[in-house]
C-alpha positions as CSV (number, residue, x, y, z in Angstrom):
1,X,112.9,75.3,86.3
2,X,110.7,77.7,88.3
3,X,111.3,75.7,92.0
4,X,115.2,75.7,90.8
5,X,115.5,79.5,90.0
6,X,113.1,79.8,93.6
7,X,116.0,77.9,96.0
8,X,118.4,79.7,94.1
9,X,117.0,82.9,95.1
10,X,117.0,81.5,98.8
11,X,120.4,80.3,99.2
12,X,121.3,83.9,98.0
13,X,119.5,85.6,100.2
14,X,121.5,83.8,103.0
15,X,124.9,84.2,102.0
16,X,123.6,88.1,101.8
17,X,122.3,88.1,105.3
18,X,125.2,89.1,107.5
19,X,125.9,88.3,110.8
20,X,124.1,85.9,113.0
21,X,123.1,86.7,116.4
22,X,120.6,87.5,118.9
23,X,119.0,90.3,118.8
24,X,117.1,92.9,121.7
25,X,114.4,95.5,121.8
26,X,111.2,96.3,123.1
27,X,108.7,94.1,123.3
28,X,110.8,91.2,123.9
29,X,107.8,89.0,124.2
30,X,106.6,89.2,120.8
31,X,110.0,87.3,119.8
32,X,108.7,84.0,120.9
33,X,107.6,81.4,119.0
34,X,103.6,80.9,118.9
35,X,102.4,77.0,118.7
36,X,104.2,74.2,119.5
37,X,104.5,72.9,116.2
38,X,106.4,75.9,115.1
39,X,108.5,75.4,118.0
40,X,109.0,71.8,117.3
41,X,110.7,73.0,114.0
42,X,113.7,75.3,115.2
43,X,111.2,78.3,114.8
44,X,111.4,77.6,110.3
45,X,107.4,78.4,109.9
46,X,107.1,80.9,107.7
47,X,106.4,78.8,104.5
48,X,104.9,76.2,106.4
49,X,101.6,76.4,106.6
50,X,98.8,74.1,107.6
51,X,97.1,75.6,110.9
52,X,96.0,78.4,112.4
53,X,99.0,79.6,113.8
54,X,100.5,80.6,110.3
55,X,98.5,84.1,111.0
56,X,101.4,84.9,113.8
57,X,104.4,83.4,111.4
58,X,102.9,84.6,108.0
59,X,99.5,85.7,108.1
60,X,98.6,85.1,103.9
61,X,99.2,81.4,104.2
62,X,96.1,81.4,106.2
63,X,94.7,81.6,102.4
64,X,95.4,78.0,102.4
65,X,93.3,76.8,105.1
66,X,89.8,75.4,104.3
67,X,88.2,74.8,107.6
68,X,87.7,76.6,110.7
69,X,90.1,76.5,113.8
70,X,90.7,77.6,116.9
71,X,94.3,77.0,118.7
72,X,95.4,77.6,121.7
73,X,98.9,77.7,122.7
74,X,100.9,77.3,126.7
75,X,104.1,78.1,127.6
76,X,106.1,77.0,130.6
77,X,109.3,79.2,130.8
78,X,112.0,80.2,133.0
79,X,112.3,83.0,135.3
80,X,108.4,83.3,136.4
81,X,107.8,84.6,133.0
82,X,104.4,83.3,131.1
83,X,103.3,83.4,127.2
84,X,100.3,82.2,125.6
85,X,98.6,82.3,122.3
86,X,95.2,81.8,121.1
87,X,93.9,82.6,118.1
88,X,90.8,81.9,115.5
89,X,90.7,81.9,111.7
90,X,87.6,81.8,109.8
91,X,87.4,80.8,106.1
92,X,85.2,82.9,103.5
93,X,85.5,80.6,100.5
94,X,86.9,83.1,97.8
95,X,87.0,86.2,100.1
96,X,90.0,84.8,101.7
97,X,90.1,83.5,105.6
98,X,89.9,85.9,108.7
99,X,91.8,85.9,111.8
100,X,92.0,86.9,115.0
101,X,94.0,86.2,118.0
102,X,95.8,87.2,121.1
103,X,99.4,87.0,122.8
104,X,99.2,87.4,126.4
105,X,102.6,87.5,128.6
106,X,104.5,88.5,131.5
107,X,107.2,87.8,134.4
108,X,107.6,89.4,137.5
109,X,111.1,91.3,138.1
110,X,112.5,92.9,141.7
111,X,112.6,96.6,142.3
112,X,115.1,98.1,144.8
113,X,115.3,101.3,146.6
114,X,117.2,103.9,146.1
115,X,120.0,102.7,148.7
116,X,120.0,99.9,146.4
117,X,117.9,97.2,148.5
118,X,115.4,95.3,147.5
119,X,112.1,96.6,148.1
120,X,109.7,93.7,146.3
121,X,108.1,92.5,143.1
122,X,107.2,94.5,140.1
123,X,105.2,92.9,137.5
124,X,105.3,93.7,133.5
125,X,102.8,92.6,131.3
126,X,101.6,92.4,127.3
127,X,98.9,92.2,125.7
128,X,98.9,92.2,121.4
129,X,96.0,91.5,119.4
130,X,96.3,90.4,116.1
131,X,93.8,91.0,113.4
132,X,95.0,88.9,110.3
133,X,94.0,88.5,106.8
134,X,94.9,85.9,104.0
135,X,93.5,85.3,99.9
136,X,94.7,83.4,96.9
137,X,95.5,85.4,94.0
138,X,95.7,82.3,92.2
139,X,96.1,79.0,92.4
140,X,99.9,79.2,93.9
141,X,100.0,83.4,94.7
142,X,98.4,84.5,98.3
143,X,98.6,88.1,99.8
144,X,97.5,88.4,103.4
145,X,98.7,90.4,106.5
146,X,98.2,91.5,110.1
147,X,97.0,94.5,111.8
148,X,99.0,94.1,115.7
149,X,97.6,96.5,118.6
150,X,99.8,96.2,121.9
151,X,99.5,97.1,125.6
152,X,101.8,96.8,127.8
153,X,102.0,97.0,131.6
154,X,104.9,97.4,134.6
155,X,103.0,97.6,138.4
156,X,105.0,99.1,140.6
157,X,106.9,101.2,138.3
158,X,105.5,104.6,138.5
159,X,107.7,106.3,136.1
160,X,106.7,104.1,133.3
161,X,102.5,102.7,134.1
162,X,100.8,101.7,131.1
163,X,102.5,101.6,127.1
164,X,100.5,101.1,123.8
165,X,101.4,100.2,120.5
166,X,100.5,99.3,116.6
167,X,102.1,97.6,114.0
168,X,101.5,95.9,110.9
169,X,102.8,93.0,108.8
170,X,102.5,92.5,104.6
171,X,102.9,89.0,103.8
172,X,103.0,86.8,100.7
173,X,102.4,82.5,100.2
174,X,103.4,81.2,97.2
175,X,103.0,77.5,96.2
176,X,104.5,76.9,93.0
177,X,104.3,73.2,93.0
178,X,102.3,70.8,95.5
179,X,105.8,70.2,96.9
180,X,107.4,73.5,97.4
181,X,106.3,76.5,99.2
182,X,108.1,80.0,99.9
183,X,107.2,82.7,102.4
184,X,108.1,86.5,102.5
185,X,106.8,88.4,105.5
186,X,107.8,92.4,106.1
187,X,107.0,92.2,110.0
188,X,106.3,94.8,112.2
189,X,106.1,98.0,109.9
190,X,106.1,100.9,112.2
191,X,105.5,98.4,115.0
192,X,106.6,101.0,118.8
193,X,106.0,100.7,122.5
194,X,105.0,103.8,124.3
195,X,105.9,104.3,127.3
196,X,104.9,107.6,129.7
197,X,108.6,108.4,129.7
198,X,110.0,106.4,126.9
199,X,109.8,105.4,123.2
200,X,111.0,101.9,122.4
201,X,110.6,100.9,118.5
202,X,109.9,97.3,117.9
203,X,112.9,96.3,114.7
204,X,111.2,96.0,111.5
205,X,112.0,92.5,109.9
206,X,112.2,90.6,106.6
207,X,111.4,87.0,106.9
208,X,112.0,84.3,104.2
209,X,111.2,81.1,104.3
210,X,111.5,78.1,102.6
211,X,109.6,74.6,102.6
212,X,110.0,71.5,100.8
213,X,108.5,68.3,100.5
214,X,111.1,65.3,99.3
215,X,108.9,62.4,99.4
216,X,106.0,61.7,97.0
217,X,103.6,61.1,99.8
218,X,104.3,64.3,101.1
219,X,105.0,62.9,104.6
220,X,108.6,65.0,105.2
221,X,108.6,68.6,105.5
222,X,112.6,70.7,105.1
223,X,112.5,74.2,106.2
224,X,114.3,77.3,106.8
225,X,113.9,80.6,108.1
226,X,116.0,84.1,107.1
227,X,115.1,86.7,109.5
228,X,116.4,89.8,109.1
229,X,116.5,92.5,111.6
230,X,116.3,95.6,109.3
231,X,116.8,98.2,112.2
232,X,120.0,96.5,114.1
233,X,121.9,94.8,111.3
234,X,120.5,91.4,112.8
235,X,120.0,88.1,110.8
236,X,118.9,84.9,112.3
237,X,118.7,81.5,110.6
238,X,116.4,78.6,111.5
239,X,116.4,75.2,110.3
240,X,113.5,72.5,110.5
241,X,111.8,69.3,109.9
242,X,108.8,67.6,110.6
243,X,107.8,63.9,109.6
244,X,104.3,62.5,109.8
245,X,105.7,58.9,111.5
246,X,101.6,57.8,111.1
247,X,98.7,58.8,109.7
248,X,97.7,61.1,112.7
249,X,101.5,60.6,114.4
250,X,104.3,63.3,113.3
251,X,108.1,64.1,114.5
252,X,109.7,67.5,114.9
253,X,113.1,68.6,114.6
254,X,114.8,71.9,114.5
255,X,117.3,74.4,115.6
256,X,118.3,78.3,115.2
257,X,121.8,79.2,114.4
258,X,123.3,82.9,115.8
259,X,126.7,84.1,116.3
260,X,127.8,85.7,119.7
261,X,131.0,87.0,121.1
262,X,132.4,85.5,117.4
263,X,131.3,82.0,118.0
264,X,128.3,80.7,116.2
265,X,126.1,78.9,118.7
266,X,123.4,76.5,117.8
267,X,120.3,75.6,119.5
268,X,118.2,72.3,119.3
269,X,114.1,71.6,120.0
270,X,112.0,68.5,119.4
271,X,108.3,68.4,119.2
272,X,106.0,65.4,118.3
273,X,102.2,65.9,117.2
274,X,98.6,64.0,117.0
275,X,95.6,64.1,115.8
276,X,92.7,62.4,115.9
277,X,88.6,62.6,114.5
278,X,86.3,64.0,117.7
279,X,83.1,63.4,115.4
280,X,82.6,63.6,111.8
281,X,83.9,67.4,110.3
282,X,85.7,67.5,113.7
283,X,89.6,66.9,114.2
284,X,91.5,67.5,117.6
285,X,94.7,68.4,117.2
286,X,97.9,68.4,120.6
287,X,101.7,69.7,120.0
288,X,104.1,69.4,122.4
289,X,107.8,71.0,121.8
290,X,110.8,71.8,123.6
291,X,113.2,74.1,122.7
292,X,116.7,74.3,125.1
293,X,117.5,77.7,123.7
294,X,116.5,80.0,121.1
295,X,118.4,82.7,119.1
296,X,116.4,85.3,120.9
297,X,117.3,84.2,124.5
298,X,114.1,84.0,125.9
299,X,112.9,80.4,125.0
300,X,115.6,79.0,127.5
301,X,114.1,75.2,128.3
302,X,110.7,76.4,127.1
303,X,108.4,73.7,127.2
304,X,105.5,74.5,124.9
305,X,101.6,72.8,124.6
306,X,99.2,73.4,121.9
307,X,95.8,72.4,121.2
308,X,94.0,73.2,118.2
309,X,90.2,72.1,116.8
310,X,89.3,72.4,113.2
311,X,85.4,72.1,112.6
């Protein structure tokens, strides 16, 4: 009865959600989708769970995990731009699991004189670190939530230098039933860039998200993603799937849904992931995902790598 009422809820929450499109604002970076697995799965990660990436997508899940990991993400984009992700969680038994990690990104962009001619290369960079937190209330209810410092950087631009920023997010992970997961994350609360010159607020969002398991092995994972854009009247929708083909073999599918100049527009990635045993108590872990668009517009044929190790 309980999962019932629970996708009830969700379905609700969708028809409520209002337009879908892509959405802008500072920070643009921060939009991307950190691991490849994530990736793999339309961007639908926020009741996931399962690695050490949850602490970017919904940091209390990280409640769930039970061994120590470190992951590193690569991203090859279009347009001279660069994003990667690495990150650490630490599990303290019944204190919860600590986290910490790092988003690093850029691109280069031209600068032109006054006369209007180009006059070189500027380059603008970002830096966020992420300190996250995650504990089980209970056997199915986990809090958790992340502490986000940003710095950001444009050479070459004198009017603007060097910008700084903090944010946090509140999360909850709740497994009702060994097949059925649902995530709520309130993301960047009072999150800004601050710029010499300018102010630029990072949108607050609610995400919801939804995973299920079909299959009595557990081998098939359905998700879906509600994001909603609290600040702009935004709401994004992502779909996703992931089945474990072999024992250390699993398939991604996904896509995000938007609506721009009144047409809805759909987007499509794949991913595929293994894993393997190093040593005893040691797995390896490589995710590889493309994406040929994403709601936000800045994952245009993003090809993503990840590599994780859980000791």
């Amino acid at each position: 009865m309980l999962k019932k009422v629970l996708i009830g809820a969700f379905i609700l929450s969708l028809t409520l959600g209002g337009e879908v499109f892509a959405d802008s604002g500072a920070a643009a970076l921060l939009k991307m989708s950190p691991g490849a697995r994530a990736t793999g799965m339309g961007g639908a990660f926020v009741a996931v769970g399962g690695d050490a990436t949850v602490a970017s997508w919904n940091p209390a899940g990280l409640a769930d995990l039970s061994s120590k990991e470190v992951s590193f993400t690569y991203s090859s984009l279009k347009y001279d731009r660069t994003y990667n992700f690495i990150n650490y969680v630490h599990p303290l038994g019944k204190d919860g699991t600590l986290g910490i990690g790092l988003i690093n990104g850029g691109t280069d962009y031209p600068m032109y004189s006054k006369e209007g001619d180009p006059s070189g290369k500027g380059d603008y960079s970002l830096n966020t670190i992420l300190l996250s937190y995650g504990r089980k209330l209970n056997d199915w209810v986990m809090l958790g939530g992340n502490v986000k410092y940003l710095s950001s950087s444009m050479d070459g631009n004198d009017k603007d230098g060097d910008a700084k920023g903090a944010g946090l997010d509140i999360a909850a992970y709740l497994k009702p039933s060994k097949d059925l997961s649902v995530g709520f994350v309130l993301a960047d609360l009072g999150m800004e860039e601050d710029w010499k010159n300018t102010e630029y607020d990072v949108p607050l969002k609610l995400k919801l998200g939804l995973a299920y398991k079909p299959l009595k092995d557990g081998s098939l994972i359905l998700a879906t993603d509600f994001t909603r854009n609290m600040d702009e009247n935004i709401t994004h929708l992502n779909l996703g799937a992931e089945w474990q083909v072999l024992k250390n073999l699993a398939a991604r599918v996904g896509t995000g849904l938007k609506q721009e100049d009144g047409e809805n527009v759909g987007s499509l990635a794949v991913g595929i992931g293994y894993k393997f045993e190093v040593s005893q108590g040691v797995g390896l872990g490589i995710d590889y995902a493309y994406s040929d668009t994403n709601q936000d517009e800045l994952d245009l044929d993003a090809h993503r790598v990840s590599l994780s190790v859980k000791f």
